[in-house]
C-alpha positions as CSV (number, residue, x, y, z in Angstrom):
1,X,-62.1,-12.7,-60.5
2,X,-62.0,-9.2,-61.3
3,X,-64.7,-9.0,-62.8
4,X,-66.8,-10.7,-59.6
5,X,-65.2,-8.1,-57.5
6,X,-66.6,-5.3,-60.0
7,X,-70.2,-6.5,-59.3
8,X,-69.5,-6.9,-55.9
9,X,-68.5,-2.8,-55.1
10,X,-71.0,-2.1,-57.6
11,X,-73.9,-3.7,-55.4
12,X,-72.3,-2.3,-52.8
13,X,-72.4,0.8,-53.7
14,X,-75.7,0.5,-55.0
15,X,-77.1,-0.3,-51.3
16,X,-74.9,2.8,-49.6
17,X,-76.2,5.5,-52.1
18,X,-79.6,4.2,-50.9
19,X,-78.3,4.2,-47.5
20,X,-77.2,7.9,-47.6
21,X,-80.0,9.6,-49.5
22,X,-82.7,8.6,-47.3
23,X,-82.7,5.8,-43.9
24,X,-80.6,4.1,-41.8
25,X,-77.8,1.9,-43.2
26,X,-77.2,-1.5,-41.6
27,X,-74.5,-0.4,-39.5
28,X,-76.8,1.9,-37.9
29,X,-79.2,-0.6,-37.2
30,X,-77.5,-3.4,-36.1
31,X,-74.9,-1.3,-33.5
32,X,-76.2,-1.7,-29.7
33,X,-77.5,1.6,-28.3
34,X,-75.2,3.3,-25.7
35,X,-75.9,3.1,-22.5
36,X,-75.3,6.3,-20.2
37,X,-72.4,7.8,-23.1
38,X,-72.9,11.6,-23.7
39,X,-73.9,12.1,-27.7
40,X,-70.7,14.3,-28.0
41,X,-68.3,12.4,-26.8
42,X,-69.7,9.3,-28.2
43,X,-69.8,11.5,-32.1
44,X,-65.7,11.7,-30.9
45,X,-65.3,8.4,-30.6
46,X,-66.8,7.5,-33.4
47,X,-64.8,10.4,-35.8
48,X,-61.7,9.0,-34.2
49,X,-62.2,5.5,-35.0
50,X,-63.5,6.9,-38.8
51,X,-60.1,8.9,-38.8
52,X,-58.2,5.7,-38.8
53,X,-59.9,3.5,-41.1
54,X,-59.6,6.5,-43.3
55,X,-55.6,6.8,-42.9
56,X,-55.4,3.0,-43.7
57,X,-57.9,3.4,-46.6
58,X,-56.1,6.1,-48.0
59,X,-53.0,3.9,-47.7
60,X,-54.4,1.5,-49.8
61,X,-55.5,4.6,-52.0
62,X,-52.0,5.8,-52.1
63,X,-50.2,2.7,-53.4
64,X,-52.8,1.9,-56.2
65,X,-54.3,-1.1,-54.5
66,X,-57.6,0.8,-55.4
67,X,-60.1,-2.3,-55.3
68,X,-58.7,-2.4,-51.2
69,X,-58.7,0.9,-50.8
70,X,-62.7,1.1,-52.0
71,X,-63.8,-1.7,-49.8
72,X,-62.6,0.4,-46.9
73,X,-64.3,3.5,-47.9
74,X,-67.2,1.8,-48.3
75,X,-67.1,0.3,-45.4
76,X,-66.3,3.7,-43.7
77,X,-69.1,5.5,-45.1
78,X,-71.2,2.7,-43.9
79,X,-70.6,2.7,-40.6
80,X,-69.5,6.1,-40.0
81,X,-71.4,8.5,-42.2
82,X,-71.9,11.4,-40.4
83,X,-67.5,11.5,-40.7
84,X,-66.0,14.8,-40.5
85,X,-64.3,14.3,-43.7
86,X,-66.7,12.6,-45.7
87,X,-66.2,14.3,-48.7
88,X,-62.5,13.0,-48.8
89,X,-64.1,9.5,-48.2
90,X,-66.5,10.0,-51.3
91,X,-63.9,11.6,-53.3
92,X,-61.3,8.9,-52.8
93,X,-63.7,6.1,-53.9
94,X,-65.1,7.7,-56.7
95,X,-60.9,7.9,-58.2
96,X,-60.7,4.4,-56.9
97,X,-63.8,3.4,-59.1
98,X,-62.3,5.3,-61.6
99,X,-59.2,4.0,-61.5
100,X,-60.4,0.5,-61.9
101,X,-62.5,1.9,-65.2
102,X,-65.9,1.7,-63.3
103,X,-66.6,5.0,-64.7
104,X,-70.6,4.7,-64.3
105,X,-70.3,3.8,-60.6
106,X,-67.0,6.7,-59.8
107,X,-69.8,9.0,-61.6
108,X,-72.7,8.7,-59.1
109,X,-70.1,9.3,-56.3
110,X,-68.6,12.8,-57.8
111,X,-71.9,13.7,-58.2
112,X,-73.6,12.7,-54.5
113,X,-69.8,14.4,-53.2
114,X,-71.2,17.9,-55.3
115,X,-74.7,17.5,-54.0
116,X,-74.0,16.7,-51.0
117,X,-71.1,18.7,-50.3
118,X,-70.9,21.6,-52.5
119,X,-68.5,23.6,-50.5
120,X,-66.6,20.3,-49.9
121,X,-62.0,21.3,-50.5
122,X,-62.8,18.2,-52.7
123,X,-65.2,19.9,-55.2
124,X,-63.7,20.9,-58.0
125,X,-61.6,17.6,-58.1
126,X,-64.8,15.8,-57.9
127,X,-65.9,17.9,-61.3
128,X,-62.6,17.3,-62.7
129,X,-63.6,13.3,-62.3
130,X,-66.6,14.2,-63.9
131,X,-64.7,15.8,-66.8
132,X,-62.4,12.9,-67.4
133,X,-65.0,10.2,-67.1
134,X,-67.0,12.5,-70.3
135,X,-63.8,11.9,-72.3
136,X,-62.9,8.3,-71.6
137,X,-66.8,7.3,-72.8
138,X,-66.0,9.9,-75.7
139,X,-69.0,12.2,-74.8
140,X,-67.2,15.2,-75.6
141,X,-69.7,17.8,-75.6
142,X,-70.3,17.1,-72.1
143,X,-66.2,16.7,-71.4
144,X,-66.4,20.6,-72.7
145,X,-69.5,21.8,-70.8
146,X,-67.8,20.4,-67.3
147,X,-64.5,21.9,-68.6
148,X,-66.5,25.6,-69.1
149,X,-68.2,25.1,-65.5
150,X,-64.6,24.5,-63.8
151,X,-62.7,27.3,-65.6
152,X,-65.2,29.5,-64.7
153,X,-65.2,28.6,-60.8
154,X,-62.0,27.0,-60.1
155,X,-60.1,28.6,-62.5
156,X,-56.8,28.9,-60.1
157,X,-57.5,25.4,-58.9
158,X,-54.6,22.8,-59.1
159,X,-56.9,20.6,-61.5
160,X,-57.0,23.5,-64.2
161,X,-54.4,22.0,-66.3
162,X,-56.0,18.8,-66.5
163,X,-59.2,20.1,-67.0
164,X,-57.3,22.1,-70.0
165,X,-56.1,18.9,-71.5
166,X,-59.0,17.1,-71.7
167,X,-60.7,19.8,-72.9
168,X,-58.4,20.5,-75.2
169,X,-58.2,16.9,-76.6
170,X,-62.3,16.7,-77.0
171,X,-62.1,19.8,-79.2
172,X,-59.3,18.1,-81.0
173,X,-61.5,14.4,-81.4
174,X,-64.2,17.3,-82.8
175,X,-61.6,18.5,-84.8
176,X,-61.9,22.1,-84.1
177,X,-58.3,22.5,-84.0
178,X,-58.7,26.1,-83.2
179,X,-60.4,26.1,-79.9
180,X,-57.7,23.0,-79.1
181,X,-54.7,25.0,-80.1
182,X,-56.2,27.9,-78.1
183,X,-56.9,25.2,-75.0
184,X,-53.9,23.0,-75.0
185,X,-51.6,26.2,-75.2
186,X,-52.7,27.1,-71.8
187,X,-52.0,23.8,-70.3
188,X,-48.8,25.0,-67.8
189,X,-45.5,23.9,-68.1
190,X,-45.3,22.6,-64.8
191,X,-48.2,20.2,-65.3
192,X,-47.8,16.5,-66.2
193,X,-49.8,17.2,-68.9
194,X,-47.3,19.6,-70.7
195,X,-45.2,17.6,-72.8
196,X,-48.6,15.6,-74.9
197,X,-50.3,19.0,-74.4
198,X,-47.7,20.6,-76.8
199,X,-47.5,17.3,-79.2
200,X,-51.4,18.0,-79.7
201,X,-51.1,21.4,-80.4
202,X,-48.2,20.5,-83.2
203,X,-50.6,17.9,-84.3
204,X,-53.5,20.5,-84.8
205,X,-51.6,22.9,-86.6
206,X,-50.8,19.9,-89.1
207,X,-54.1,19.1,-89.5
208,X,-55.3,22.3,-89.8
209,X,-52.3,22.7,-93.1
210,X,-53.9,19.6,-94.3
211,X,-57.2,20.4,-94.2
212,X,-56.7,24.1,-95.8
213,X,-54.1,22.9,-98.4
214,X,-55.7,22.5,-102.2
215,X,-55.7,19.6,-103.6
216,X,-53.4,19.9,-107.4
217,X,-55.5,20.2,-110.4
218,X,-56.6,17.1,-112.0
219,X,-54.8,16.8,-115.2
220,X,-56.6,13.8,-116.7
221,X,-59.7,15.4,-116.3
Protein backbone atom coordinates (compact mmCIF):
# COMPACT_ATOMS: atom_id res chain seq x y z
CA UNK A 1 0.00 0.00 0.00
CA UNK A 2 2.67 2.32 0.68
CA UNK A 3 4.40 1.85 -1.83
CA UNK A 4 1.20 2.58 -4.37
CA UNK A 5 0.70 5.78 -2.42
CA UNK A 6 4.61 6.69 -3.17
CA UNK A 7 3.78 6.49 -6.97
CA UNK A 8 0.73 8.12 -6.54
CA UNK A 9 2.34 11.73 -4.93
CA UNK A 10 5.18 11.11 -7.12
CA UNK A 11 2.85 11.47 -10.33
CA UNK A 12 1.37 13.97 -8.66
CA UNK A 13 3.91 15.92 -8.23
CA UNK A 14 5.25 15.20 -11.49
CA UNK A 15 2.00 16.90 -13.22
CA UNK A 16 2.10 20.17 -10.59
CA UNK A 17 5.89 20.96 -11.24
CA UNK A 18 4.62 20.99 -14.94
CA UNK A 19 1.80 22.88 -13.77
CA UNK A 20 3.78 25.67 -12.08
CA UNK A 21 6.70 26.17 -14.48
CA UNK A 22 4.77 26.93 -17.45
CA UNK A 23 0.45 26.70 -18.06
CA UNK A 24 -2.56 26.45 -16.43
CA UNK A 25 -3.13 23.60 -13.94
CA UNK A 26 -6.45 21.78 -14.08
CA UNK A 27 -7.86 23.58 -11.29
CA UNK A 28 -7.48 26.59 -13.27
CA UNK A 29 -9.16 25.25 -16.12
CA UNK A 30 -11.85 23.51 -14.93
CA UNK A 31 -13.17 26.45 -12.18
CA UNK A 32 -16.22 28.49 -13.78
CA UNK A 33 -15.24 32.13 -14.57
CA UNK A 34 -16.74 34.83 -12.11
CA UNK A 35 -19.31 36.63 -13.09
CA UNK A 36 -19.32 40.45 -12.08
CA UNK A 37 -16.58 39.66 -8.81
CA UNK A 38 -13.82 42.39 -8.62
CA UNK A 39 -10.20 40.47 -9.29
CA UNK A 40 -9.14 41.76 -5.75
CA UNK A 41 -11.61 40.66 -3.76
CA UNK A 42 -11.98 37.54 -5.62
CA UNK A 43 -7.67 36.97 -5.10
CA UNK A 44 -9.11 37.40 -1.09
CA UNK A 45 -11.32 34.94 -1.25
CA UNK A 46 -9.35 32.74 -2.73
CA UNK A 47 -6.02 33.33 -0.11
CA UNK A 48 -8.54 32.89 2.58
CA UNK A 49 -9.86 29.65 1.55
CA UNK A 50 -5.88 28.67 0.74
CA UNK A 51 -5.14 29.86 4.35
CA UNK A 52 -7.33 27.18 5.75
CA UNK A 53 -6.41 24.23 3.80
CA UNK A 54 -3.02 25.23 4.76
CA UNK A 55 -3.74 25.31 8.74
CA UNK A 56 -5.33 21.85 8.31
CA UNK A 57 -2.41 20.65 6.12
CA UNK A 58 0.02 21.78 8.33
CA UNK A 59 -1.96 19.95 11.05
CA UNK A 60 -1.41 16.87 9.33
CA UNK A 61 2.25 18.14 8.89
CA UNK A 62 2.52 18.69 12.56
CA UNK A 63 1.52 15.24 13.93
CA UNK A 64 3.69 13.24 11.42
CA UNK A 65 0.79 12.06 9.33
CA UNK A 66 3.11 13.39 6.42
CA UNK A 67 1.57 11.18 3.45
CA UNK A 68 -1.96 13.34 4.59
CA UNK A 69 -0.33 16.26 5.14
CA UNK A 70 1.31 16.12 1.24
CA UNK A 71 -1.99 15.30 -0.40
CA UNK A 72 -3.23 18.62 0.94
CA UNK A 73 -0.39 20.63 -0.11
CA UNK A 74 -0.63 19.37 -3.30
CA UNK A 75 -3.82 19.87 -3.55
CA UNK A 76 -3.31 23.47 -2.27
CA UNK A 77 -0.75 24.33 -4.70
CA UNK A 78 -3.07 23.08 -7.25
CA UNK A 79 -5.78 24.98 -6.88
CA UNK A 80 -4.49 27.91 -5.26
CA UNK A 81 -1.01 28.73 -6.62
CA UNK A 82 -0.73 32.21 -6.66
CA UNK A 83 -1.03 31.61 -2.29
CA UNK A 84 0.52 34.22 -0.30
CA UNK A 85 2.48 31.73 1.47
CA UNK A 86 3.44 29.44 -1.05
CA UNK A 87 6.84 28.98 -0.08
CA UNK A 88 5.56 27.52 3.26
CA UNK A 89 3.33 25.26 1.07
CA UNK A 90 6.44 23.99 -1.05
CA UNK A 91 8.60 23.85 1.92
CA UNK A 92 6.23 21.73 4.00
CA UNK A 93 5.88 19.12 1.24
CA UNK A 94 9.30 18.85 0.26
CA UNK A 95 9.93 17.74 4.49
CA UNK A 96 6.82 15.64 4.10
CA UNK A 97 8.48 13.88 0.99
CA UNK A 98 11.34 13.69 2.95
CA UNK A 99 10.10 12.46 5.77
CA UNK A 100 8.55 9.55 3.95
CA UNK A 101 12.37 8.90 2.32
CA UNK A 102 11.16 10.17 -1.11
CA UNK A 103 14.36 12.08 -1.23
CA UNK A 104 14.36 12.46 -5.19
CA UNK A 105 10.87 13.96 -5.23
CA UNK A 106 11.40 16.44 -1.56
CA UNK A 107 14.63 17.45 -3.85
CA UNK A 108 12.82 19.01 -6.92
CA UNK A 109 10.52 20.87 -4.36
CA UNK A 110 13.52 22.61 -2.28
CA UNK A 111 14.88 23.48 -5.28
CA UNK A 112 11.58 25.01 -7.32
CA UNK A 113 11.04 26.75 -3.40
CA UNK A 114 14.84 28.43 -4.10
CA UNK A 115 14.14 29.23 -7.61
CA UNK A 116 11.16 30.36 -7.23
CA UNK A 117 11.38 32.04 -4.08
CA UNK A 118 14.79 33.04 -3.27
CA UNK A 119 13.92 35.53 -0.69
CA UNK A 120 11.27 33.07 0.58
CA UNK A 121 11.67 33.11 5.31
CA UNK A 122 11.82 29.35 4.06
CA UNK A 123 15.15 29.45 2.15
CA UNK A 124 17.70 28.52 3.97
CA UNK A 125 15.55 25.57 5.50
CA UNK A 126 14.83 24.55 2.00
CA UNK A 127 18.93 24.35 1.43
CA UNK A 128 19.25 22.73 4.69
CA UNK A 129 16.73 19.78 3.05
CA UNK A 130 19.02 19.86 0.29
CA UNK A 131 21.92 19.24 2.64
CA UNK A 132 20.45 16.36 4.45
CA UNK A 133 19.05 14.65 1.35
CA UNK A 134 23.22 14.77 -0.04
CA UNK A 135 23.97 12.78 3.12
CA UNK A 136 21.19 10.22 3.36
CA UNK A 137 22.15 9.11 -0.58
CA UNK A 138 25.88 9.45 0.83
CA UNK A 139 26.96 12.11 -1.72
CA UNK A 140 29.07 13.76 0.53
CA UNK A 141 30.89 16.18 -1.42
CA UNK A 142 27.80 17.69 -2.35
CA UNK A 143 26.38 17.41 1.56
CA UNK A 144 29.75 19.70 2.08
CA UNK A 145 29.35 22.15 -0.89
CA UNK A 146 25.50 22.91 0.36
CA UNK A 147 26.92 23.04 3.89
CA UNK A 148 29.71 25.87 2.62
CA UNK A 149 26.85 27.84 0.66
CA UNK A 150 24.56 28.00 3.97
CA UNK A 151 27.37 28.95 6.42
CA UNK A 152 28.29 31.54 4.34
CA UNK A 153 24.64 33.09 3.94
CA UNK A 154 22.73 31.92 6.83
CA UNK A 155 25.22 31.55 9.03
CA UNK A 156 22.98 32.88 12.20
CA UNK A 157 20.16 30.85 10.83
CA UNK A 158 18.39 28.39 13.30
CA UNK A 159 19.37 25.43 10.77
CA UNK A 160 23.20 26.16 11.31
CA UNK A 161 23.72 23.45 13.78
CA UNK A 162 22.20 20.92 11.69
CA UNK A 163 23.84 22.05 8.77
CA UNK A 164 27.11 21.58 11.17
CA UNK A 165 26.29 18.00 11.90
CA UNK A 166 25.85 16.81 8.71
CA UNK A 167 28.58 18.45 7.56
CA UNK A 168 30.55 17.40 10.07
CA UNK A 169 29.58 13.64 9.74
CA UNK A 170 30.30 13.70 5.72
CA UNK A 171 33.86 14.85 6.51
CA UNK A 172 33.87 12.10 9.16
CA UNK A 173 32.36 9.14 6.29
CA UNK A 174 35.66 10.91 4.26
CA UNK A 175 37.58 10.41 7.11
CA UNK A 176 39.04 13.71 7.45
CA UNK A 177 38.70 13.70 10.99
CA UNK A 178 40.19 17.10 11.22
CA UNK A 179 37.82 19.22 9.30
CA UNK A 180 34.98 16.95 11.41
CA UNK A 181 36.49 17.64 14.78
CA UNK A 182 36.78 21.34 13.68
CA UNK A 183 32.85 21.08 12.30
CA UNK A 184 31.14 19.06 14.88
CA UNK A 185 32.84 21.23 17.79
CA UNK A 186 30.75 24.06 16.57
CA UNK A 187 27.53 22.28 16.69
CA UNK A 188 25.82 24.33 19.83
CA UNK A 189 24.87 22.99 22.97
CA UNK A 190 21.45 23.89 22.79
CA UNK A 191 20.90 21.91 19.52
CA UNK A 192 19.44 18.39 19.37
CA UNK A 193 22.26 17.60 17.58
CA UNK A 194 24.76 18.18 20.60
CA UNK A 195 24.98 15.13 22.44
CA UNK A 196 26.02 12.69 18.85
CA UNK A 197 27.87 15.80 17.71
CA UNK A 198 30.30 15.39 20.68
CA UNK A 199 30.30 11.27 20.53
CA UNK A 200 31.66 11.92 16.84
CA UNK A 201 34.17 14.24 17.67
CA UNK A 202 35.49 11.56 20.52
CA UNK A 203 35.15 9.06 17.87
CA UNK A 204 37.50 11.18 15.39
CA UNK A 205 40.06 11.83 17.83
CA UNK A 206 40.24 7.88 18.20
CA UNK A 207 40.52 7.32 14.88
CA UNK A 208 42.82 9.83 14.22
CA UNK A 209 45.23 7.89 17.42
CA UNK A 210 44.61 4.84 15.47
CA UNK A 211 45.60 5.89 12.29
CA UNK A 212 48.89 7.82 13.55
CA UNK A 213 49.87 5.08 16.04
CA UNK A 214 52.97 2.62 14.55
CA UNK A 215 52.37 -0.53 14.14
CA UNK A 216 55.28 -2.73 16.76
CA UNK A 217 58.17 -4.12 14.83
CA UNK A 218 57.85 -7.39 13.33
CA UNK A 219 59.94 -9.69 15.23
CA UNK A 220 59.63 -12.84 13.02
CA UNK A 221 60.77 -10.97 10.21
Amino acid sequence: MKIRLTYFIAAMLCLLLTDLTGGKTWAQESAPKPNGVPEQLQDRNMDRAALRLYQNALKYYEEKAHWKAAREFIVLLDYYPAFSQAGGVLFHLGESMYQMTMYKSAAKMFRFLLTKYPESEYAAAALYGLQKISYQTENHAECLKIYSGLDAKFGDDDVIDGARYYAGMAYYNQRDYDNAIATLSKVRARSEYFDHSLYTVGLAHLKKKRSTRRLPPCVSC
